[in-house]
Structure formats: structure tokens, C-alpha cells
C-alpha positions, 0 to 999 in steps of 0.5 A, a space after each residue: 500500500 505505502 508505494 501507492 500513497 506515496 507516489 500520488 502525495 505530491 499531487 494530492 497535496 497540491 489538488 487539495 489543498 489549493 482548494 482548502 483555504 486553510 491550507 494555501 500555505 502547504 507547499 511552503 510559507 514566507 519567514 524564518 518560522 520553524 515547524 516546532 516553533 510555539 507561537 501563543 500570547 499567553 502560557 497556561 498549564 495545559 497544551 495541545 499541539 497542533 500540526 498544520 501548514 500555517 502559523 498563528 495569525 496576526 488577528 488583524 492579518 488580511 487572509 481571513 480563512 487562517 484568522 477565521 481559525 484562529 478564533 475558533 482556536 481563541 475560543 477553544 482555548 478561553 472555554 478550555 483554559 488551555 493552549 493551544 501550540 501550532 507546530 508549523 509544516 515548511 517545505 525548507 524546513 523538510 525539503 523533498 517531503 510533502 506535507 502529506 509526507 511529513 504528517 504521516 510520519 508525524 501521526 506514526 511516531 504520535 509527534 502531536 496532538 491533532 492535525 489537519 488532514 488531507 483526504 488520502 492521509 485520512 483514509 491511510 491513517 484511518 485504515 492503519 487505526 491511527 486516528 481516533 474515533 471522533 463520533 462520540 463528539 457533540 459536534 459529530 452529531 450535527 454532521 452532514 451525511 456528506 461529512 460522516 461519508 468521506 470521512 468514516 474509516 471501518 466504521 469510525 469518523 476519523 477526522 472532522 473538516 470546518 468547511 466543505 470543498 465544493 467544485 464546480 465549472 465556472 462559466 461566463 453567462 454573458 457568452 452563454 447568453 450570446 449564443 443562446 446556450 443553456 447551461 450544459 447538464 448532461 455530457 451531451 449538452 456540454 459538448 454541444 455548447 463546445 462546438 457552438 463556442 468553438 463554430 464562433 471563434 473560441 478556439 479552446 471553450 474549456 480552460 484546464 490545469 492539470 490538477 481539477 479535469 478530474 472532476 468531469 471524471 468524478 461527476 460522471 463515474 459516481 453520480 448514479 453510485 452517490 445519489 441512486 440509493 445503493 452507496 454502501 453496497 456499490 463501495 462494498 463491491 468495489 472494496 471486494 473486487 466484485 465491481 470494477 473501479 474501471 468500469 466507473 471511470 471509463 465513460 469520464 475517460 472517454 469523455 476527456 478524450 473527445 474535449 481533446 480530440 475536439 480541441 475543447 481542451 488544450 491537453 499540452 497547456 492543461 498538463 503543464 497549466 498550475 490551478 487558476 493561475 494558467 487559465 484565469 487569465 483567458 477566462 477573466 479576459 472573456 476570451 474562455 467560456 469554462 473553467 473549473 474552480 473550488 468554491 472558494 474561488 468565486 470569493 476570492 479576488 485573487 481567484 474569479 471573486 471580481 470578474 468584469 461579466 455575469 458569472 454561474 458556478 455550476 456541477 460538473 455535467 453528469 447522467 444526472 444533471 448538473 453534479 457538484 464534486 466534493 473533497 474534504 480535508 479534516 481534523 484527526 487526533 492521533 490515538 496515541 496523543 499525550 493529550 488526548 482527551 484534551 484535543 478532542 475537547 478543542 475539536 469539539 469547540 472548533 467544531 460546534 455550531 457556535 465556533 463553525 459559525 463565526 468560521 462560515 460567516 468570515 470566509 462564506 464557505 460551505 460549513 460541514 454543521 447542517 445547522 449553519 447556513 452559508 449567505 453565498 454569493 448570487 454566482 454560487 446558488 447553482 452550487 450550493 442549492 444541489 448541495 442542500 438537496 445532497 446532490 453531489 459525488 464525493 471526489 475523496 471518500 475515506 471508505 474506498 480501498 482506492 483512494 479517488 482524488 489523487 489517483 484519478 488526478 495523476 491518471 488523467 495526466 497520464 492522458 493528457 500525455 498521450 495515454 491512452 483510455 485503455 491504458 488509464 483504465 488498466 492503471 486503475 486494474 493495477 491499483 484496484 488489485 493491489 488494494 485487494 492484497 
């Protein structure tokens, strides 16, 4: 098992935590900051130690989704009376190792407390009982299903998320309008709205990178598995080798293949093209119609927060209409933890409606309590009125033996290399039967 996670790490820690924004910091930081550095006002005779890319923040820093946790954690450590220690992840300080890498060693050698977790390290921690069960929280209790599914390992909930990471196409309805185009919900629909874009002189509709293309995958593989009444004995089959993980892929595969036969997609820009940074340009600049993006990205101006034309966040297009892809990362504690009871206690403070609140009203993200309610903007309803009818697929699910999103990542660069169907289905054999050993 340890070949496979650790070669798609690299990827996963890029294709997550872009889109957690907790998590911008992963791949490194900025200043002389040292990963066991405690930074804190105040002493107390009680600590925690939490491991995470980011640092305590100034409180009247401007990135709001790293102050927005702090003051969760503030809360936790006023109700608590205790301290919570952040113990900083850089990649000077560890070089070559990712900070997936670096967490899975920590978690096996019960280094910290808690941690903040990307999905395949929850599903590989979680499988070797590293984690601890978090289902006894309070908080646990007002969980979205969605939440309890991705994160729940041989019957256990190992980590707790403070948002949802929702994906979706972000699309310039002001083009759509122009050539009288509704927007697409099936892969039909999708690939005509390519052929009018391209028919009228846009000569690639779909901007990729070569991290989120996976979700038009996704989308299309899983709809019916997540939303046609038979999710846990479908996973089942898939865990047993009864089913084969190949046979969902394949209809997704067969659908990127012909975004790059058609040009509707630029394989060579997308393999080489970093998240919004390659193809947020041409879309902002009206000169592409689609992209993919995270939910937050429409938040933010740095992103897709400002543009200059009317903008729509919608599902991927699936058999089933319009299918949002959810990834999560999450909060685990270690089993082994010195202080274990005193870091569920501040998972449960962080967690709990009141905290996830003060979280969800600062960044207006997608919170995993289905107590709070997210004011988003106009542009994301699409989105999130799919979400609250629990209309979505999961990109990461904790509970398949194959991890989904950073295999599915790596596989599609596979295609847009040159390989061929057949071959990335054959990978997907490969690593279904390794997981039966």
C-alpha cells in the first residue's frame, strides 16, 4: 500500500489543498518560522499541539480563512483554559517531503496532538487505526451525511473538516447568453455548447490545469453510485473486487478524450497549466467560456471573486444533471496523543455550531454543521442549492480501498500525455488489485 500513497502525495497535496483555504500555505510559507516553533500570547498549564501548514495569525492579518481559525482556536482555548501550540509544516524546513509526507510520519511516531488532514492521509491513517474515533463528539452529531461519508474509516469518523470543498465549472453567462446556450447538464449538452463556442471563434471553450479535469471524471463515474440509493453496497463491491473501479471511470475517460480530440481542451497547456493561475487569465479576459474552480474561488479576488461579466458556478455535467464534486480535508487526533482527551475537547469547540459559525460567516464557505447556513454569493446558488438537496459525488471518500482524488488526478495526466483510455483504465486494474492484497 505505502508505494501507492506515496507516489500520488505530491499531487494530492497540491489538488487539495489549493482548494482548502486553510491550507494555501502547504507547499511552503514566507519567514524564518520553524515547524516546532510555539507561537501563543499567553502560557497556561495545559497544551495541545497542533500540526498544520500555517502559523498563528496576526488577528488583524488580511487572509481571513487562517484568522477565521484562529478564533475558533481563541475560543477553544478561553472555554478550555488551555493552549493551544501550532507546530508549523515548511517545505525548507523538510525539503523533498510533502506535507502529506511529513504528517504521516508525524501521526506514526504520535509527534502531536491533532492535525489537519488531507483526504488520502485520512483514509491511510484511518485504515492503519491511527486516528481516533471522533463520533462520540457533540459536534459529530450535527454532521452532514456528506461529512460522516468521506470521512468514516471501518466504521469510525476519523477526522472532522470546518468547511466543505465544493467544485464546480465556472462559466461566463454573458457568452452563454450570446449564443443562446443553456447551461450544459448532461455530457451531451456540454459538448454541444463546445462546438457552438468553438463554430464562433473560441478556439479552446474549456480552460484546464492539470490538477481539477478530474472532476468531469468524478461527476460522471459516481453520480448514479452517490445519489441512486445503493452507496454502501456499490463501495462494498468495489472494496471486494466484485465491481470494477474501471468500469466507473471509463465513460469520464472517454469523455476527456473527445474535449481533446475536439480541441475543447488544450491537453499540452492543461498538463503543464498550475490551478487558476494558467487559465484565469483567458477566462477573466472573456476570451474562455469554462473553467473549473473550488468554491472558494468565486470569493476570492485573487481567484474569479471580481470578474468584469455575469458569472454561474455550476456541477460538473453528469447522467444526472448538473453534479457538484466534493473533497474534504479534516481534523484527526492521533490515538496515541499525550493529550488526548484534551484535543478532542478543542475539536469539539472548533467544531460546534457556535465556533463553525463565526468560521462560515468570515470566509462564506460551505460549513460541514447542517445547522449553519452559508449567505453565498448570487454566482454560487447553482452550487450550493444541489448541495442542500445532497446532490453531489464525493471526489475523496475515506471508505474506498482506492483512494479517488489523487489517483484519478495523476491518471488523467497520464492522458493528457498521450495515454491512452485503455491504458488509464488498466492503471486503475493495477491499483484496484493491489488494494485487494
Amino acid at each position: 500500500m505505502l508505494p501507492i500513497f506515496k507516489t500520488r502525495f505530491r499531487a494530492v497535496a497540491i489538488c487539495i489543498t489549493v482548494a482548502a483555504v486553510v491550507l494555501l500555505t502547504a507547499c511552503g510559507g514566507e519567514g524564518e518560522s520553524n515547524h516546532d516553533v510555539i507561537i501563543s500570547e499567553e502560557s497556561s498549564d495545559k497544551v495541545v499541539n497542533l500540526f498544520g501548514p500555517m502559523e498563528k495569525s496576526d488577528p488583524d492579518a488580511d487572509n481571513t480563512a487562517r484568522t477565521a481559525f484562529d478564533r475558533t482556536v481563541a475560543l477553544a482555548e478561553e472555554q478550555l483554559d488551555l493552549m493551544v501550540a501550532y507546530r508549523t509544516y515548511t517545505a525548507e524546513n523538510y525539503q523533498e517531503k510533502t506535507y502529506d509526507d511529513v504528517v504521516v510520519e508525524r501521526v506514526r511516531s504520535s509527534l502531536d496532538d491533532f492535525y489537519l488532514l488531507n483526504p488520502d492521509t485520512i483514509q491511510v491513517l484511518g485504515t492503519e487505526g491511527r486516528l481516533a474515533d471522533l463520533s462520540d463528539l457533540d459536534s459529530a452529531k450535527n454532521l452532514r451525511e456528506v461529512v460522516k461519508t468521506a470521512n468514516t474509516v471501518d466504521g469510525k469518523l476519523v477526522a472532522i473538516p470546518q468547511e466543505v470543498v465544493a467544485h464546480g465549472l465556472f462559466v461566463n453567462q454573458e457568452l452563454f447568453d450570446q449564443y443562446n446556450l443553456q447551461l450544459p447538464e448532461t455530457p451531451e449538452d456540454f459538448l454541444e455548447c463546445c462546438r457552438v463556442f468553438q463554430e464562433n471563434g473560441i478556439e479552446t471553450p474549456v480552460g484546464a490545469n492539470r490538477w481539477w479535469l478530474e472532476n468531469f471524471v468524478l461527476a460522471q463515474a459516481y453520480a448514479d453510485l452517490y445519489n441512486g440509493g445503493n452507496t454502501e453496497e456499490e463501495i462494498r463491491a468495489l472494496n471486494e473486487g466484485t465491481k470494477k473501479y474501471s468500469d466507473y471511470m471509463r465513460p469520464g475517460f472517454e469523455f476527456l478524450q473527445e474535449l481533446i480530440d475536439k480541441g475543447y481542451v488544450d491537453a499540452k497547456q492543461a498538463y503543464t497549466y498550475e490551478a487558476i493561475e494558467g487559465e484565469g487569465p483567458d477566462f477573466l479576459a472573456q476570451k474562455t467560456p469554462i473553467v473549473m474552480a473550488y468554491w472558494g474561488a468565486a470569493n476570492t479576488d485573487t481567484a474569479y471573486g471580481n470578474p468584469d461579466f455575469e458569472m454561474k458556478v455550476i456541477g460538473f455535467p453528469s447522467s444526472r444533471g448538473q453534479m457538484p464534486v466534493v473533497s474534504m480535508t479534516g481534523y484527526g487526533v492521533c490515538v496515541d496523543a499525550e493529550h488526548l482527551q484534551d484535543a478532542k475537547d478543542v475539536l469539539d469547540l472548533i467544531l460546534s455550531d457556535e465556533a463553525l459559525a463565526l468560521y462560515t460567516e468570515t470566509n462564506k464557505v460551505i460549513s460541514p454543521s447542517k445547522n449553519i447556513e452559508v449567505d453565498c454569493i448570487d454566482a454560487l446558488k447553482p452550487l450550493k442549492d444541489q448541495i442542500e438537496k445532497n446532490v453531489y459525488v464525493l471526489g475523496s471518500n475515506a471508505s474506498m480501498k482506492v483512494e479517488q482524488w489523487g489517483n484519478t488526478c495523476l491518471i488523467v495526466r497520464k492522458l493528457l500525455n498521450g495515454a491512452t483510455v485503455e491504458e488509464c483504465m488498466a492503471e486503475f486494474d493495477r491499483l484496484q488489485e493491489e488494494s485487494l492484497d
